[in-house]
N, CA, C and O of each residue as an XYZ file, in Angstrom:
568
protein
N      20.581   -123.132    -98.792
C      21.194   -121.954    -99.366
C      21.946   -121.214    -98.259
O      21.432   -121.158    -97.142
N      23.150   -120.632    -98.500
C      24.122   -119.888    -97.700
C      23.470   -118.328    -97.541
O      22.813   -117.710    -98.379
N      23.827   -117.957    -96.347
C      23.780   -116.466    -96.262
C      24.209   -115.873    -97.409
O      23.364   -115.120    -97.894
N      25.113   -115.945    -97.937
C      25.672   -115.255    -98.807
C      25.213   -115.595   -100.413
O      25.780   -114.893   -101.250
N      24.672   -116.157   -100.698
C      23.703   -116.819   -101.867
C      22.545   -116.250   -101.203
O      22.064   -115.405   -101.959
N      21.782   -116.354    -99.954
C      20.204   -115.810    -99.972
C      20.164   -113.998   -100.302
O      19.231   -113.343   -100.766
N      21.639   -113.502    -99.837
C      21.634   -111.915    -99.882
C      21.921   -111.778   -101.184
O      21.426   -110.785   -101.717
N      22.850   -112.778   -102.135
C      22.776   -112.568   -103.306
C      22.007   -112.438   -104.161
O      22.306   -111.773   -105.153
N      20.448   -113.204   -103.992
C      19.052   -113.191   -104.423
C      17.876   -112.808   -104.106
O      16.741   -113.187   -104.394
N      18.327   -111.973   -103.446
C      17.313   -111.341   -102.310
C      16.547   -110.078   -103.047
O      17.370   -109.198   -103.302
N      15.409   -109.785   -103.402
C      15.115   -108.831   -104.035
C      15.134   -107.587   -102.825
O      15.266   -106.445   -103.266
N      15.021   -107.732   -101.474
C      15.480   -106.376   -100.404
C      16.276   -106.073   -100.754
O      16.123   -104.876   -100.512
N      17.636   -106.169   -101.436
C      18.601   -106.021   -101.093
C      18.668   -104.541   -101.839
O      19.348   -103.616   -101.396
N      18.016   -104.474   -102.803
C      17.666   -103.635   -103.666
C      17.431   -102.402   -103.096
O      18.037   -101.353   -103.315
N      16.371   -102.633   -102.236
C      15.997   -101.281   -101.194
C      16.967   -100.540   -100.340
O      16.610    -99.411   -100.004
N      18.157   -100.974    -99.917
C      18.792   -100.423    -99.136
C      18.580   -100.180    -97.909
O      18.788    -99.103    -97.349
N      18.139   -101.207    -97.407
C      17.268   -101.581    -95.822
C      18.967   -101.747    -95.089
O      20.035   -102.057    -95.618
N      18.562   -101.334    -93.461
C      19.998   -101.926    -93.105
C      19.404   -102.941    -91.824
O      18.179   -102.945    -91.705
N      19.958   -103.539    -91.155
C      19.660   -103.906    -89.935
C      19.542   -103.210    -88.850
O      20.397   -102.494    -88.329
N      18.146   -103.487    -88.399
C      17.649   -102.811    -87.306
C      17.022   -102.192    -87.639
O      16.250   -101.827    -86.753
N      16.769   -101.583    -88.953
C      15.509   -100.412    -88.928
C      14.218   -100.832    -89.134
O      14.042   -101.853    -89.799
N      13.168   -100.156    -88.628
C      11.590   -100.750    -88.360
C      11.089   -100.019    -90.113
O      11.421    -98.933    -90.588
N      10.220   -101.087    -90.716
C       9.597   -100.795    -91.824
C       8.131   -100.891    -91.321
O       7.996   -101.760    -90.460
N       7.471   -100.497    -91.508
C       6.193    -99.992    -91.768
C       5.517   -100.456    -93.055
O       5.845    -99.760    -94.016
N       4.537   -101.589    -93.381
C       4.255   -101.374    -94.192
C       2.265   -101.559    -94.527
O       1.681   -102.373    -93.812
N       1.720   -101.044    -95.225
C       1.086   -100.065    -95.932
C       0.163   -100.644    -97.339
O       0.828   -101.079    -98.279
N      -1.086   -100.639    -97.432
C      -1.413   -101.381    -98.817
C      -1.880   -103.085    -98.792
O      -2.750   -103.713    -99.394
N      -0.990   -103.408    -97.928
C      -1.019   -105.450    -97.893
C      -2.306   -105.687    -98.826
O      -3.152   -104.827    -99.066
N      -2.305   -106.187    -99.008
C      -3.059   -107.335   -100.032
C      -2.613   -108.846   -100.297
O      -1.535   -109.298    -99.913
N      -3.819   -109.754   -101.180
C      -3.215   -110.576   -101.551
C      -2.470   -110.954   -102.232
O      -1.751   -111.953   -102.235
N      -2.655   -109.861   -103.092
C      -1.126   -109.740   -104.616
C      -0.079   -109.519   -104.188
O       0.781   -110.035   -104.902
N       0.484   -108.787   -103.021
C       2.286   -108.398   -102.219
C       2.549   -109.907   -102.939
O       1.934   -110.884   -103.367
N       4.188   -109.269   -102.717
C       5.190   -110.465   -102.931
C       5.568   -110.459   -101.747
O       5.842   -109.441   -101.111
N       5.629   -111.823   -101.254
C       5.872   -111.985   -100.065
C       7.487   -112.805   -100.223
O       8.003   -113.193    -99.175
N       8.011   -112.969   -101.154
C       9.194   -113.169   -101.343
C      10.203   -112.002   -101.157
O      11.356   -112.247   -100.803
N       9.639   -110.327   -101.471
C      10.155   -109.329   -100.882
C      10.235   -108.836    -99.502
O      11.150   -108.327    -98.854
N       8.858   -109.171    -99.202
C       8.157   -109.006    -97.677
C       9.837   -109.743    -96.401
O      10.614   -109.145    -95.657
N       9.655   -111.458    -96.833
C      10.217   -112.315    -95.970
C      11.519   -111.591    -96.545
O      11.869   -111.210    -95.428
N      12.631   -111.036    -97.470
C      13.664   -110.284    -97.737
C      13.978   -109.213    -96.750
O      15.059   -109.223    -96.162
N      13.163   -108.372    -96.561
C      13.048   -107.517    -96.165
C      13.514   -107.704    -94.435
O      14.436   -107.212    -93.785
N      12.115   -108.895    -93.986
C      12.650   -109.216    -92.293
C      13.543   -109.529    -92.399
O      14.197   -109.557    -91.357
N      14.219   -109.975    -93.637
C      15.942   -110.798    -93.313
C      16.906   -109.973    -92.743
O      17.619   -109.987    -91.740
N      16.652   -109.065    -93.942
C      17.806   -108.116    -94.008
C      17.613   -107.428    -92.686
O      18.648   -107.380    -92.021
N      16.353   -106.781    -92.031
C      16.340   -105.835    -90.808
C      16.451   -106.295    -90.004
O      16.782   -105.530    -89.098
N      16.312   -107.778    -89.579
C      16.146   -108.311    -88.563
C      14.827   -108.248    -87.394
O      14.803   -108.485    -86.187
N      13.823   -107.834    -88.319
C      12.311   -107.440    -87.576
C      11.282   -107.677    -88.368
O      11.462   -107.645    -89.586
N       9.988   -107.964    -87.821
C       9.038   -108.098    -88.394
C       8.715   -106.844    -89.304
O       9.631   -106.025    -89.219
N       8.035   -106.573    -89.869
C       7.124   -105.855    -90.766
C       6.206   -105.120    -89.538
O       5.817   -105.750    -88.555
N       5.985   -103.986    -89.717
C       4.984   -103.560    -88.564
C       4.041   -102.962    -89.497
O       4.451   -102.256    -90.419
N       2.811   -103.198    -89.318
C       1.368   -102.751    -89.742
C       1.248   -101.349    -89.858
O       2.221   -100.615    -89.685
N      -0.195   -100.806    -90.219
C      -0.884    -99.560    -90.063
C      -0.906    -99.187    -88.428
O      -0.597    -98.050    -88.072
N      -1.299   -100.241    -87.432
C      -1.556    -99.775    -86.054
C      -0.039    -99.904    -85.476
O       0.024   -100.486    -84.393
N       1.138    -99.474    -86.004
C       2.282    -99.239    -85.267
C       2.300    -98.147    -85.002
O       2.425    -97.314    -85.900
N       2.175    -97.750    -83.600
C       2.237    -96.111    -83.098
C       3.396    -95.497    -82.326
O       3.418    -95.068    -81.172
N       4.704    -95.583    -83.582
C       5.578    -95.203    -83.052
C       6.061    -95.192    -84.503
O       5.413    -95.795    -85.358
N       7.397    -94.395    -84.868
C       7.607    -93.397    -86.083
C       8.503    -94.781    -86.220
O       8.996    -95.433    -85.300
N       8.577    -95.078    -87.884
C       9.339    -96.239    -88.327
C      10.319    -95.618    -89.735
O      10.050    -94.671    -90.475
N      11.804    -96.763    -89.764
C      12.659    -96.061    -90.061
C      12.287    -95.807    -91.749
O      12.940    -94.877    -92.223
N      11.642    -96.273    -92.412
C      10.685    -96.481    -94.192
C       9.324    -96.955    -93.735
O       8.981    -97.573    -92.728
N       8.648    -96.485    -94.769
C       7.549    -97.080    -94.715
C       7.602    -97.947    -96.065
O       8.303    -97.413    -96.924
N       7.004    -99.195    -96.455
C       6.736    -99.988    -97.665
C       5.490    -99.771    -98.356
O       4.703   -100.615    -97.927
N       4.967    -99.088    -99.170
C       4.123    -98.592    -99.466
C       3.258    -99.553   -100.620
O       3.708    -99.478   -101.763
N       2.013   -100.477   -100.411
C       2.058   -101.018   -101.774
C       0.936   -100.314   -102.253
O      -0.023   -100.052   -101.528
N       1.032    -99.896   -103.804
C       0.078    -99.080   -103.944
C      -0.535    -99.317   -105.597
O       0.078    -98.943   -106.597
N      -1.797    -99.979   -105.611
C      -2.195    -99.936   -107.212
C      -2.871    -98.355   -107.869
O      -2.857    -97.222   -107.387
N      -3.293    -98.757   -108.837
C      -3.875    -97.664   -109.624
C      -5.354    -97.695   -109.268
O      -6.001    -96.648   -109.299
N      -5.857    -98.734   -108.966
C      -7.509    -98.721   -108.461
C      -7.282    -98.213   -106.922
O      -8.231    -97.521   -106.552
N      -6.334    -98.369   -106.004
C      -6.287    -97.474   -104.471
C      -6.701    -96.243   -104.177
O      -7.062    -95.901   -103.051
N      -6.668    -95.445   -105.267
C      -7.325    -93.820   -104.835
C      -6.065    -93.181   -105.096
O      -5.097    -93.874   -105.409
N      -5.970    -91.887   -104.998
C      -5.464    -90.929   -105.188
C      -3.709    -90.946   -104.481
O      -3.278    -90.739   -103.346
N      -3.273    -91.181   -105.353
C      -1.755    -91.184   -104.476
C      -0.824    -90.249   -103.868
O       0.082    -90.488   -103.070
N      -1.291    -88.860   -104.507
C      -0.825    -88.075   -103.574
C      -1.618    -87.464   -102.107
O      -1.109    -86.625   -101.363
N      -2.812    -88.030   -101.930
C      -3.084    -88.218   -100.932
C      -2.528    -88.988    -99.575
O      -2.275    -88.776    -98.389
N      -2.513    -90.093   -100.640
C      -2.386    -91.423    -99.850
C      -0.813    -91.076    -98.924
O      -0.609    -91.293    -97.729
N       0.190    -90.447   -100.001
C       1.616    -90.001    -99.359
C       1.758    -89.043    -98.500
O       2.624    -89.127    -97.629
N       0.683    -87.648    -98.625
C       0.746    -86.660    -97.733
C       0.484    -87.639    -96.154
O       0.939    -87.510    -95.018
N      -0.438    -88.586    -96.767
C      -0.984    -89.485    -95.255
C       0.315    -90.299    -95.084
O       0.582    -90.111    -93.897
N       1.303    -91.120    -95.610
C       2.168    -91.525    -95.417
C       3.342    -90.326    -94.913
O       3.881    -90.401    -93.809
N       3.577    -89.459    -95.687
C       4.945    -88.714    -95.124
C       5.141    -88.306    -93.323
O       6.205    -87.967    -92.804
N       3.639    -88.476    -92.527
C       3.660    -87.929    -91.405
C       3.800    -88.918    -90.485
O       3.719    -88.722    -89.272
N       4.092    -90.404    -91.204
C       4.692    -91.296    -90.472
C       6.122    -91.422    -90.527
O       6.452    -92.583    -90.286
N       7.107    -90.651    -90.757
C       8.174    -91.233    -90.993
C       8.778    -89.975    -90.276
O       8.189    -88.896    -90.220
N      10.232    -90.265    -89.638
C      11.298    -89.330    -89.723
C      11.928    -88.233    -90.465
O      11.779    -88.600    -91.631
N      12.556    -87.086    -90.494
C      13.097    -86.233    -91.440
C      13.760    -87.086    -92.629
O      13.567    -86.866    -93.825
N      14.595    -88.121    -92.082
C      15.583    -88.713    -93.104
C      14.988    -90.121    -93.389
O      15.723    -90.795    -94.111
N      13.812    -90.746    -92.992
C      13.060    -91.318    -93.208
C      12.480    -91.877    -95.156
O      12.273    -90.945    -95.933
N      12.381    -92.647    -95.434
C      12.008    -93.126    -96.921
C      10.428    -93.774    -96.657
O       9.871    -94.301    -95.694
N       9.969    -93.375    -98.291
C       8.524    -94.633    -98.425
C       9.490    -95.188    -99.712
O      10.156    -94.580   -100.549
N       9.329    -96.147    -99.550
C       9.356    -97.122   -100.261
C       7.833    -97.338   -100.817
O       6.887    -97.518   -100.050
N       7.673    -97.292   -102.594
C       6.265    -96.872   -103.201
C       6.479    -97.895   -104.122
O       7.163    -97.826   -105.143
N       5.552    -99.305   -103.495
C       5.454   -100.219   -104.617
C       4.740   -100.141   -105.561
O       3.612    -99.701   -105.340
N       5.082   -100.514   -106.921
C       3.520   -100.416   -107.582
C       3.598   -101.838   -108.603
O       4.426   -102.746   -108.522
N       2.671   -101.732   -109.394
C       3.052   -103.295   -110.696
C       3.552   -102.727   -111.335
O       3.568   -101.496   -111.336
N       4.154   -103.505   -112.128
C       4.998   -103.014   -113.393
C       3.916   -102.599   -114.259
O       2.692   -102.653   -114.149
N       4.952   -102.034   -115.432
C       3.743   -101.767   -116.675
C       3.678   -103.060   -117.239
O       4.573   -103.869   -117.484
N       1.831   -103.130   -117.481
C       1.651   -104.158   -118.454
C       0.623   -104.874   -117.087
O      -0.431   -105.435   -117.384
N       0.963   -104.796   -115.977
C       0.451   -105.618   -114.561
C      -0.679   -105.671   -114.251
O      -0.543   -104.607   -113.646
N      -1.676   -105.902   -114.089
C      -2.832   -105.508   -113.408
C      -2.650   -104.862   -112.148
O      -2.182   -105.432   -111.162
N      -3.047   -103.584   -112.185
C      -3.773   -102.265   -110.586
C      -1.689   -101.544   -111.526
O      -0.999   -100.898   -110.736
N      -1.392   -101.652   -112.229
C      -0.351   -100.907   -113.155
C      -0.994    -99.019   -113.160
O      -2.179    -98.783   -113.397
N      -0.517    -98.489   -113.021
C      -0.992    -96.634   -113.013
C      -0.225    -96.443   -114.217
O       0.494    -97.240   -114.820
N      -0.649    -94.648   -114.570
C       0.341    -94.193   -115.744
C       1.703    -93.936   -114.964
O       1.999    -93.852   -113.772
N       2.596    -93.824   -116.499
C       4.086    -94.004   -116.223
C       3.919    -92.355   -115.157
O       4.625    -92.236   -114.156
N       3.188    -91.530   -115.459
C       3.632    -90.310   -114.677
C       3.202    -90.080   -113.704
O       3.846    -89.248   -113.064
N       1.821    -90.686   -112.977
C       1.606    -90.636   -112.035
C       2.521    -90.306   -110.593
O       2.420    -89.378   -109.791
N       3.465    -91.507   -110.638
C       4.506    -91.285   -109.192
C       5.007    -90.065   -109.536
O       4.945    -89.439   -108.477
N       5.570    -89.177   -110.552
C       5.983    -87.899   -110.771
C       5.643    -86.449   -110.512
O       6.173    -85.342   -110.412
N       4.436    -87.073   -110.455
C       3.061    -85.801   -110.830
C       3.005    -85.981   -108.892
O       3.370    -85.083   -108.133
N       2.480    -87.306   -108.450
C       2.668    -87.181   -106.590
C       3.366    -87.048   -105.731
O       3.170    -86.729   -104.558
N       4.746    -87.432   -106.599
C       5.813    -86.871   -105.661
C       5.955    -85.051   -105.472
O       5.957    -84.332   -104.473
N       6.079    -84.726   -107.137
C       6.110    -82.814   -106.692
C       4.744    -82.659   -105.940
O       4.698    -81.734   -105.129
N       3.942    -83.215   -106.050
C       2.443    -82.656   -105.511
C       2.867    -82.569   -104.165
O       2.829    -81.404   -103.767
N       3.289    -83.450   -103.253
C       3.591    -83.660   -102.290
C       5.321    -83.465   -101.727
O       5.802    -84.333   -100.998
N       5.704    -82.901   -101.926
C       7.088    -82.306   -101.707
C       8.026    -83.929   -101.848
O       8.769    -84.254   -100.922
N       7.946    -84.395   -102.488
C       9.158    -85.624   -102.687
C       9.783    -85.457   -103.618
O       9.325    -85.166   -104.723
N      11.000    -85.619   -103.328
C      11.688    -86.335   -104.530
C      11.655    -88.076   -104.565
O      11.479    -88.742   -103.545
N      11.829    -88.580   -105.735
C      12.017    -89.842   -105.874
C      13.199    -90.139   -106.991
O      13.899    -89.344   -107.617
N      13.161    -91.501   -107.004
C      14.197    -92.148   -107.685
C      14.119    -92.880   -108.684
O      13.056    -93.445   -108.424
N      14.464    -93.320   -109.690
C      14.038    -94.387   -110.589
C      13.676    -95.409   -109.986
O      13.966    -95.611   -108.807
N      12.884    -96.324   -110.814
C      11.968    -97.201   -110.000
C      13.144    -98.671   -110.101
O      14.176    -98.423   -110.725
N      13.053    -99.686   -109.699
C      14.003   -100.637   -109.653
C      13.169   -101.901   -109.334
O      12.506   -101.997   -108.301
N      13.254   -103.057   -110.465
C      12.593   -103.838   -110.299
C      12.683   -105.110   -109.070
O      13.743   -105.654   -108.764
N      11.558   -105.388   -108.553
C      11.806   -105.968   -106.897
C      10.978   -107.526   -106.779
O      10.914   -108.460   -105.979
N      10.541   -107.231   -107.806
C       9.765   -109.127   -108.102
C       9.390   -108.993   -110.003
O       9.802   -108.398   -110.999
N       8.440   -109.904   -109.629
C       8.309   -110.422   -111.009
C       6.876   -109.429   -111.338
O       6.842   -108.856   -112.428
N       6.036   -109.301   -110.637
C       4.910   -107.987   -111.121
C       5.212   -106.848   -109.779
O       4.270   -106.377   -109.143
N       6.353   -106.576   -109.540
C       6.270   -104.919   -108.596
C       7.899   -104.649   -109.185
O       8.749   -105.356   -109.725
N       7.794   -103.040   -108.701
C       8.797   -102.458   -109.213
C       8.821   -101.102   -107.421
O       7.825   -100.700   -106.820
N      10.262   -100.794   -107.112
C       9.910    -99.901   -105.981
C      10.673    -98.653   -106.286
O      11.799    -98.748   -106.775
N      10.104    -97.417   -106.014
C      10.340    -96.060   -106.048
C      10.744    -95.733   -104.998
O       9.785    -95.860   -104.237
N      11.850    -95.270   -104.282
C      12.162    -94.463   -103.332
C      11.620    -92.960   -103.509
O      11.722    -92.113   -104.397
N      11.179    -93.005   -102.616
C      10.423    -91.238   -102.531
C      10.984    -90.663   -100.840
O      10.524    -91.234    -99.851
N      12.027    -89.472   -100.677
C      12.524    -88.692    -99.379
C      11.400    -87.623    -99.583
O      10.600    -87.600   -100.518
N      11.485    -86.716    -98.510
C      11.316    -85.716    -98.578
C      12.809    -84.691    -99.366
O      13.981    -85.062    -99.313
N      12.409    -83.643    -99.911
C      13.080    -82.952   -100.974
C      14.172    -82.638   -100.254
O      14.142    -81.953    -99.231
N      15.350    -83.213   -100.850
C      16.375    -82.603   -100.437
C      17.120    -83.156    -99.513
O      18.201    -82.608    -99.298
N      16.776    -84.326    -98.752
C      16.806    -84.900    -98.075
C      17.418    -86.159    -98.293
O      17.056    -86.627    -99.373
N      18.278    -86.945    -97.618
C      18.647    -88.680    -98.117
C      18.490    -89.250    -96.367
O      18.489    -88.540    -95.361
N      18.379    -90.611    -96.451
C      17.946    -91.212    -95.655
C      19.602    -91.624    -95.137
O      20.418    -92.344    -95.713
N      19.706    -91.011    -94.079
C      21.021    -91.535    -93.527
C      21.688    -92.915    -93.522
O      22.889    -93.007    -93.267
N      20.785    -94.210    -93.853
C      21.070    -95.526    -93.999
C      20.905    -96.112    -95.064
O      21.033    -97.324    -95.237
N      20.577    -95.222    -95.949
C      20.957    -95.648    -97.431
C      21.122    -95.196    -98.355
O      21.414    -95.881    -99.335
């Protein structure tokens, strides 16, 4: 497959990742799609960096079910990893998925927690991803 056919099918592409920026990601399990995951290093040109990255990254990838606990927790704990213009990227399953939350949940945690977010946009075959900034805010690279 050509560069230009793999970016054509690439479910990252979706996210608005650019090259070079460090993702952070958050949640791993055995359910991730790792067909987004390996997208993702394409497009940035970097690995994926863990929970123990101790240095501020440009998104974080957030994967997050409905059995994980409390999600506006979980984001107040995420937002203090990121930059002003910084994104989480907030995976979840689709509806219908197993670890699937209510439709309002991300709504109800984003105001809880000063975010805005975005419509959700489908990124595999059981996840769907929410961009969540801080309010008011857009991420200079996408």
């Amino acid at each position: 497959m050509s560069t230009t056919e793999y970016e054509q099918t690439n479910p990252a592409v979706r996210l608005d990742l650019e090259p070079g920026r460090i993702v952070q990601e958050l949640g791993y399990d055995d359910d991730v799609d790792h067909d987004l995951r390996e997208g993702i290093e394409w497009l940035t040109g970097h690995d994926l960096v863990d929970e123990d990255y101790d240095d501020i990254a440009d998104a974080v990838l957030l994967w997050f079910r409905a059995e994980d606990g409390d999600l506006a927790d979980t984001l107040l704990d995420v937002v203090g990893l990121l930059p002003e213009d910084g994104a989480v990227w907030l995976l979840t399953p689709r509806p219908g998925r197993d670890g699937a939350g209510e439709p309002d949940a991300i709504e109800d945690a984003a105001r809880n927690t000063g975010l805005s977010r975005t419509p959700a946009v489908d990124v595999g075959a059981d996840w769907e991803a929410t961009r969540l900034t801080v309010a008011g805010s857009r991420p200079s690279w996408g």
